[in-house]
N, C-alpha and C positions, 0 to 999 in steps of 0.2 A: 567283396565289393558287389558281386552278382546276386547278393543274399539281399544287401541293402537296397538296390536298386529296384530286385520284386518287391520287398516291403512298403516301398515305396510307391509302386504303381499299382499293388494289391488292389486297394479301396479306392482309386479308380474303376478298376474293372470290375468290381462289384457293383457299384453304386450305378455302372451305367444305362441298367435297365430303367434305373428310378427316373432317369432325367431324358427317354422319350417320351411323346405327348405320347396319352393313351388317346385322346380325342383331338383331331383337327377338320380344319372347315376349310373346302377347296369353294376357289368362284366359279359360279357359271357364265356362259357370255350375257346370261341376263341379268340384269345392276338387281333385282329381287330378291334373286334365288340364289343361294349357295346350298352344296353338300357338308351334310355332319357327318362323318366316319371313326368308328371306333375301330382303331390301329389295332386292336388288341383280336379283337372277333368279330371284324369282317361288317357288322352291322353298319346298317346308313342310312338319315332322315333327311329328309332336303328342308329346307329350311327357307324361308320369306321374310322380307320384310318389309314395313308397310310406310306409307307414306302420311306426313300428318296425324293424323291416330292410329293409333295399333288395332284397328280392326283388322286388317290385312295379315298381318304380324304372325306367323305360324310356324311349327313344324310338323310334320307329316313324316310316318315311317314311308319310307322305302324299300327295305330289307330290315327286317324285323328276325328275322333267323338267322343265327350264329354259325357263321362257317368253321369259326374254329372253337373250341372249349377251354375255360382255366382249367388244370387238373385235379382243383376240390368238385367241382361240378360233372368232371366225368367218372372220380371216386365216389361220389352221392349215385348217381346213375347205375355206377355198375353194382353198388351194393342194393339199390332196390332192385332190380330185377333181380339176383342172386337170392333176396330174402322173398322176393316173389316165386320164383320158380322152385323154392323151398318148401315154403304153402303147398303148391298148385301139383308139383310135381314127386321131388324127392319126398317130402314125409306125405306121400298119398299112395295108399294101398292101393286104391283102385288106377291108380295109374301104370299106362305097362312100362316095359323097360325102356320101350324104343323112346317112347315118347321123353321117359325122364333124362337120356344120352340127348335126344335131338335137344329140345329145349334149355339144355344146360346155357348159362353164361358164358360167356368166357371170362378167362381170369381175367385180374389185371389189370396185371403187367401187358396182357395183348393187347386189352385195351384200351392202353394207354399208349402202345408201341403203333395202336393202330389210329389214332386220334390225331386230330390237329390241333395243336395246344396252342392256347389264347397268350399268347403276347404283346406286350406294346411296342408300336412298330410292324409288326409282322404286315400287315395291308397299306398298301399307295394306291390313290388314284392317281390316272391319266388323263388328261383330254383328248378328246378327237377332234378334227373339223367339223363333224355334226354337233351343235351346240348343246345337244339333248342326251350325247352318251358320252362317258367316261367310258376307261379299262380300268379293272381295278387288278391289282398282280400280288400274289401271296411271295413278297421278297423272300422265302425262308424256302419254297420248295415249287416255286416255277410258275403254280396255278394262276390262270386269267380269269377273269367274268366280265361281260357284256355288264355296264351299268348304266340306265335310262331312266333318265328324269321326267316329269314332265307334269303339268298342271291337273291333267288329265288323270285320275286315279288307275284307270284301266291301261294305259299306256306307259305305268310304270313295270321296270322290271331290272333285276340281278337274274344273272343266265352265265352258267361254267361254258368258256370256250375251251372245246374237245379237239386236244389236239389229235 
């Protein structure tokens, strides 16, 4: 009976990565503007919209860089710099030892151990009383960031709150 009942919920638990949003859109207090967040890696465009004509009508990055990585992209990564340091280092006679140990890759597995892997889900925003900043919180291993909106390009910004 215990055999039946995992088989049974098996494909459930599988499929349930498939069924969070990788992408949603939080409001802000202003009826224009909402945030686009990608659940997956952390990224976020703020978003407009426009009255009448869509001249107004926009998106704009905000966080254009990935806090966290899918694991074909940190596999792509780690193998160019290892085919890099290959070139530059290991097959170079004129290179000394030191340099071919410091500059080595790391494997990996450490790589990957050491990474923050892109999942859907993994990032929430929060509102604050200031209409202009979110928190965004990495649900998977605690991390905060300071997130701010704002019309103003220079007055945007994601910033890691250090505990």
């Amino acid at each position: 009976m215990k055999k039946l009942l995992l088989l049974l919920f098996l494909p459930l638990v599988s499929n349930a990565q498939e069924n969070i949003e990788r992408y949603k859109i939080y409001p802000t207090d202003n009826i224009y503007t909402s945030l686009k967040l990608d659940t997956a890696t952390g990224k976020i465009w703020q978003v407009q919209i426009g009255i009448g004509d869509s001249s107004d009508a926009m998106t704009s990055i905000l966080s254009n860089f990935p806090i966290a990585e899918f694991e074909a992209e940190i596999i792509e990564k780690q193998k160019r710099l290892t085919k890099e340091w290959e070139e530059e280092y290991k097959n170079n006679p004129d290179a000394s030892p030191e340099d071919v140990k410091f500059f080595k890759p790391a494997s990996l597995e450490d790589w990957i151990a050491n990474s923050l892997i892109a999942q859907n889900g993994r990032f929430k925003l929060y509102p604050t009383d200031n209409m202009y900043n979110f928190i965004m919180l990495d649900v998977i291993n605690g991390n905060t960031y300071q997130v701010q909106w704002n019309i103003d390009i220079d007055k945007r910004m994601v910033l890691p709150i250090i505990e």
